[in-house]
N, C-alpha and C positions, 0 to 999 in steps of 0.2 A: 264350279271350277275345282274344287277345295275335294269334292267328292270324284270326279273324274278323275283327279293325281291318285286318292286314298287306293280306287279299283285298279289304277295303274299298276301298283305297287303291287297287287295284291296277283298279277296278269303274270306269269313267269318270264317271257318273251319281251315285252315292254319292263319291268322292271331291270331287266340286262341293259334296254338301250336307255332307260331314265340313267343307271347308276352307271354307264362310260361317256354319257352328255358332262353326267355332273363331276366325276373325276378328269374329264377334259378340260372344264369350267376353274377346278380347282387348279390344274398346272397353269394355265392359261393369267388367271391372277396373279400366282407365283413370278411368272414369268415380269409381272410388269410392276415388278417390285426387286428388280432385279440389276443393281446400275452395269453401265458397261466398261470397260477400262478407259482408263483417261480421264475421269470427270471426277471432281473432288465432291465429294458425296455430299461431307459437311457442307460445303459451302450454300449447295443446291437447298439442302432444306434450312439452311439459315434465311434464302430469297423467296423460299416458300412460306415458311411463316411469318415472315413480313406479309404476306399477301397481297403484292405488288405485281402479280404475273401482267403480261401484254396478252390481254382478251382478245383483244380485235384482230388479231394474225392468228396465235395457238389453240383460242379459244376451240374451237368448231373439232379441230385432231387432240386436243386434247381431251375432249368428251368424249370421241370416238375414240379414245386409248384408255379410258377410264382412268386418267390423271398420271400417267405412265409415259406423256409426252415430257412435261415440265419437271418430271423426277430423272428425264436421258436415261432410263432403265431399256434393257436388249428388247424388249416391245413399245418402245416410244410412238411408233407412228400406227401401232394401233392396224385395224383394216381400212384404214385410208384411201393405203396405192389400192389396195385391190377396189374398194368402191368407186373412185379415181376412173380404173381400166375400164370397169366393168359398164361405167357411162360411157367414157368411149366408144368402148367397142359397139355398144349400143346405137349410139349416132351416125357408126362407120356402115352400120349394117344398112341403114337406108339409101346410105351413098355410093359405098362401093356395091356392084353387081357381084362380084365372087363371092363377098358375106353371107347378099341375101341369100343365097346360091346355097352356100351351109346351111344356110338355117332354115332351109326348106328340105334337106336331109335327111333330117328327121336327128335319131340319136348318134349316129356316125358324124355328123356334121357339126352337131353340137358339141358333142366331145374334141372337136378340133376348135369352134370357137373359145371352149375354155381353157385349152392349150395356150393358143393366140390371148388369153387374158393373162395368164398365166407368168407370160414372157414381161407380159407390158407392166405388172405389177411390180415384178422385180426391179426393171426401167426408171419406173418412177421413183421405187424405193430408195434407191440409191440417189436420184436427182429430189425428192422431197431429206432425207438423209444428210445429202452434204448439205443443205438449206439448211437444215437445224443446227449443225455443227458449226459451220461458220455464225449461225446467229448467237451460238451459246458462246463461240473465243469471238465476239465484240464485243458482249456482254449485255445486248436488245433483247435478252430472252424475258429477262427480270427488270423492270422498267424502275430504276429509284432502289435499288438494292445495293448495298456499298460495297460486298464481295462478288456480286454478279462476274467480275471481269474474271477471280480466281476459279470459277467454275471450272475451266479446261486450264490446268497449271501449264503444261506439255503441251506448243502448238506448233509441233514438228508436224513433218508432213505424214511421216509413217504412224502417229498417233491418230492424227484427221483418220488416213487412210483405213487405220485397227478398227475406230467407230464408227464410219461409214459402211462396213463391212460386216459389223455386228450387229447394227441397225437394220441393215438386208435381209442379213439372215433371220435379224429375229420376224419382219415382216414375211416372211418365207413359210417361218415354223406357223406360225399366228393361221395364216391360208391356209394349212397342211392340217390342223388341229380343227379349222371350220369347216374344211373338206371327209373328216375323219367323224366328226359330229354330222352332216349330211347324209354320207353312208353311212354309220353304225348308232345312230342314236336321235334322239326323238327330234324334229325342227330341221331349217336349215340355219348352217352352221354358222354363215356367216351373220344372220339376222340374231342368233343366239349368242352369239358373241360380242353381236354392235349394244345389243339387249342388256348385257352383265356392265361391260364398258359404263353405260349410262345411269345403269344403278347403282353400281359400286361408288358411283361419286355423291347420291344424297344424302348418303348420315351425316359427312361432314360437313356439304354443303347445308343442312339443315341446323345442325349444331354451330355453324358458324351463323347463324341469322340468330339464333337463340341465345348468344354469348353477346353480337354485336347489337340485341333490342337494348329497350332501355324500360321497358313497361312492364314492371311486376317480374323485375331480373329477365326480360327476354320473353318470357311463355307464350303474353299474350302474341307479338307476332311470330312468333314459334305456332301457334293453336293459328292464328290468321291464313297463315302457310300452308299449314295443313290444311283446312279449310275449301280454300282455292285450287290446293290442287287436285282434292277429291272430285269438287263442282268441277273441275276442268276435264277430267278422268270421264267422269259420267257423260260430259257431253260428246267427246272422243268415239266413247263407245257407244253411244246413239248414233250419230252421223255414220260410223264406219259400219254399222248396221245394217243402216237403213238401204233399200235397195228397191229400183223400178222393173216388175215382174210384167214382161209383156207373155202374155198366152200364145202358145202353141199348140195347133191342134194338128194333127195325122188321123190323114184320111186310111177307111177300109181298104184290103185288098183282099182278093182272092186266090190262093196260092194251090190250084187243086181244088181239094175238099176243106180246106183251112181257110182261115180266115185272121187276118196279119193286119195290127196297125189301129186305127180308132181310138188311140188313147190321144190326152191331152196332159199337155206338162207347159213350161215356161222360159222365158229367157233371162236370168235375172242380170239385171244392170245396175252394179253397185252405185252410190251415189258420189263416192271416192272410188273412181275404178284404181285412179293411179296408186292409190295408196302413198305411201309415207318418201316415194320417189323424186317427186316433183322437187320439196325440200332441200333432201340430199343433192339435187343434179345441181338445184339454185344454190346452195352452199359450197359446193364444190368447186363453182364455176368465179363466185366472189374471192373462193381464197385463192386462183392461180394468180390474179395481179400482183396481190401483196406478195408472193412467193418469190414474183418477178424482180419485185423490188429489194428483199432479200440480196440476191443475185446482184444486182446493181451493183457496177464500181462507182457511181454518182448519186449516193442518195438524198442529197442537196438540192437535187436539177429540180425544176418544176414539177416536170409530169410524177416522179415520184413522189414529191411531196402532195402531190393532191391525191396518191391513190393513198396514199399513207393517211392523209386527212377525211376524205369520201369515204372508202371502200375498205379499208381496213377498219373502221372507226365500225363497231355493226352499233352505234346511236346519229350517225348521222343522214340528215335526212336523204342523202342521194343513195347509202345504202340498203334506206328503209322501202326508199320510193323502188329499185332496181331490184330489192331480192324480192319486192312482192309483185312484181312483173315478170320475171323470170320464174317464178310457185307457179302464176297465171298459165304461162306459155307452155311450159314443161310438162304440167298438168293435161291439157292439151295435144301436145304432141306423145305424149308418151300412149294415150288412151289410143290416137289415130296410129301409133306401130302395133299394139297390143291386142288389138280390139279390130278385125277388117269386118266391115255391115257386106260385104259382097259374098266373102266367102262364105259367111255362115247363110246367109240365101240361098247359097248355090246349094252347101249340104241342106237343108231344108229342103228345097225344091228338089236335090235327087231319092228321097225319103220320104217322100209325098207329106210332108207337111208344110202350112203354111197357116198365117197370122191371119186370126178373123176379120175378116172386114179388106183385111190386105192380100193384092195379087202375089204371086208368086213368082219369084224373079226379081229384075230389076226395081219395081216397085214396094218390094218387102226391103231390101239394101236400102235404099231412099230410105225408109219409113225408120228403121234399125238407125242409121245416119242422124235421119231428124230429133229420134229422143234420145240417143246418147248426147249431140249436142247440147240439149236442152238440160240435160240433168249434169253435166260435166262443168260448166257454169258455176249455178252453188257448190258446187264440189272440191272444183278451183278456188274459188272467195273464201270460202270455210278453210283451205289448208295455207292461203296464205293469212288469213284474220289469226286464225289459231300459231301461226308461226311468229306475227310479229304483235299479235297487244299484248301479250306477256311483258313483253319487252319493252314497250315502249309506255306503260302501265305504271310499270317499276322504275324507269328513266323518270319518269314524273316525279314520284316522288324521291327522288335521289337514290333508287336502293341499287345496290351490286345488279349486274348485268348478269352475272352465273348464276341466276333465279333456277333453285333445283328443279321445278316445275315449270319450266318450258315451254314456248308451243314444241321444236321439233326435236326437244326430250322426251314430252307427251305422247308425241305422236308416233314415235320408233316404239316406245315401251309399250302402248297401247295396240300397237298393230301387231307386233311382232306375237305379244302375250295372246293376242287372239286370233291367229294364227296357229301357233302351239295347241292349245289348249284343242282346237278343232280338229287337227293332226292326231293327238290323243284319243280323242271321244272317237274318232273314225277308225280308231286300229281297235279301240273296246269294241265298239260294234261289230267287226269281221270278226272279232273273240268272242264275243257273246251274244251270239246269232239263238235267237229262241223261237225255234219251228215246231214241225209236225213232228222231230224225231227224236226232243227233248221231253 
């Protein structure tokens, strides 16, 4: 990996898009270090280092903000809304007939569904936004913190109104800068964003395990740490590896005096087709209730206190049992939008190829069908096991719930990094093409 960045650098073309990835990287940090008017700065990082935050509601956007939620800096909410829309819209597309209708289009079609995301990001912006605003003047942001309430001095309406508005906008800039890294620079923008987000938060999070050990000043579970989450690293990157290679072969033709086709290649079927989705959709879908609750002029009443107690709480066990049923599902459906066994049959069978042993047509779909099921399975299990024994690992033994090393910290870092890296090596390759003419 180490060697493919080195040749990067050394590419004229690819070093342009490495060095406006990384100065977008750089504003983009900036950005979430950055408070908004109305919020008493001090007070914010007096509740900060107590280290009293409420895990179970901000946790999840505040990783995904790289710690830029709990500071109410103009990038608090981080790519949230947009990953928020972007499931949506996702789910709309199998439902409504006009979607799919786009997105069978081709690129004209697409570029209107990300219009259509575009809008709904904003939308939420604002409706995840004044959620935080109002949570920060109760003073639920910081759980046990004795200035929490001083956080928002000014709880006029036109002050709400100035933060909810800057909060927007900075979720606005944040999409603009991910889109801007898609076209001009290496990755997509928003997976390179979610990717910095989640690392920007381990030194401290690491430093803060290594201050709060108590074995040889901290080190040893500082070195434990590390440890774990290499072993966790490595197996990431096997499984997200690993993949079922069905054969394809293409039959001869005779075109004239020529002679077309006869080669053999493969179908590969990853063993995680979904990749690091399933997670995000299950995480996203846990924090709408509590958001709900937020909202609530009653949060006394029953039902909110149990979503407050269940589903907010990520140690307890209904929402251990529910996010790892929802990885299950998600994982699942997402392969069955992603992935059709008919279609690629159909091009097969018009390209005269077809799977050994297997007919061509409806019987090759079946067969495509039967081992993605089969391999989508472990695939599922693996991304919810790796999502929740972290967690519930370190519940055990009483340790902090903001475990730097994660499952679906791991799992974003891991995927996204390899990803990248494949992106790279494949623009070196079209660079450094060594034929008959070199």
């Amino acid at each position: 990996m180490l060697t493919a960045f080195a040749r990067a650098f050394k590419t004229p073309d690819l070093r342009k898009k490495l060095l406006f990835t990384l100065a977008i990287i750089v504003v983009y940090r900036i950005g979430t270090h950055i408070p908004i008017p109305g919020v008493d700065y001090s007070a914010v990082q007096v509740c900060i280092d107590q280290a009293s935050t409420n895990t179970g509601l901000f946790g999840l956007v505040n990783m995904f903000s790289g710690g830029a939620l709990l500071q109410i800096t103009i990038f608090a909410l981080g790519i949230m809304p947009y990953i928020t829309a972007s499931i949506i819209l996702q789910l709309l597309t199998v439902v409504i007939p006009r979607l799919e209708a786009l997105k069978k289009e081709g690129q004209a079609g697409t570029a209107k569904i990300t219009q259509y995301t575009r809008y709904l990001t904003v939308a939420l912006a604002i409706l995840q936004g004044t959620g935080l605003v109002a949570t920060a003047r109760s003073g639920a942001l910081f759980q046990g913190c004795q200035v929490s309430s001083q956080i928002v001095p000014d709880q006029s309406i036109f002050t709400t109104i100035t933060m909810v508005i800057t909060m927007t906008a900075g979720t606005a800039v944040v999409m603009w800068l991910g889109e801007l890294i898609t076209d001009r620079g290496i990755g997509n923008g928003m997976s390179i964003l979610m990717f910095i987000s989640i690392a920007a938060t381990f030194p401290s999070a690491l430093w803060a395990i290594k201050q709060q050990g108590s074995l040889a000043g901290g080190w040893i579970e500082f070195g434990t740490v590390i440890a774990v989450g290499l072993v966790m690293v490595g197996l990431v990157v096997f499984v997200e590896q690993a993949q079922r290679r069905i054969p394809v072969q293409y039959a001869k033709r005779m075109i004239g005096r020529r002679s077309y086709g006869g080669t053999s290649t493969y179908i590969p079927l990853k063993v995680n087709q979904a990749g690091v989705i399933p997670v995000i959709f299950a995480s996203s879908l846990l924090y709408i209730p509590a958001l709900i609750v937020q909202f609530s002029n009653n949060q006394e009443s029953g039902w909110a206190t149990w979503v407050t107690k269940n589903l907010a709480d990520t140690g307890a066990p209904v929402h251990v049992a529910l996010y790892f049923f929802l990885i299950v599902f998600f994982a699942f459906f997402y392969v069955a939008i992603s992935f059709n066994p008919e279609e690629v049959a159909d091009n097969m069978k018009k390209y005269g190829g077809f799977i050994p042993g297997i007919r061509a047509g409806r019987p090759t779909a079946e067969y495509l069908s039967y081992v993605l099921n089969r391999i989508t399975w472990p695939g599922s299990l693996y991304l919810g096991l790796i999502a929740l024994v972290p967690t519930m690992a370190l519940a055990g033994f009483g340790a902090n719930q903001n475990f730097p090393f994660g499952g679906t910290s791991i799992l974003i870092i891991v995927g996204v990094g390899l990803e990248t890296v494949k992106q790279i090596e494949s623009q070196l390759q079209q660079r450094n093409y060594e034929g008959f003419l070199r």
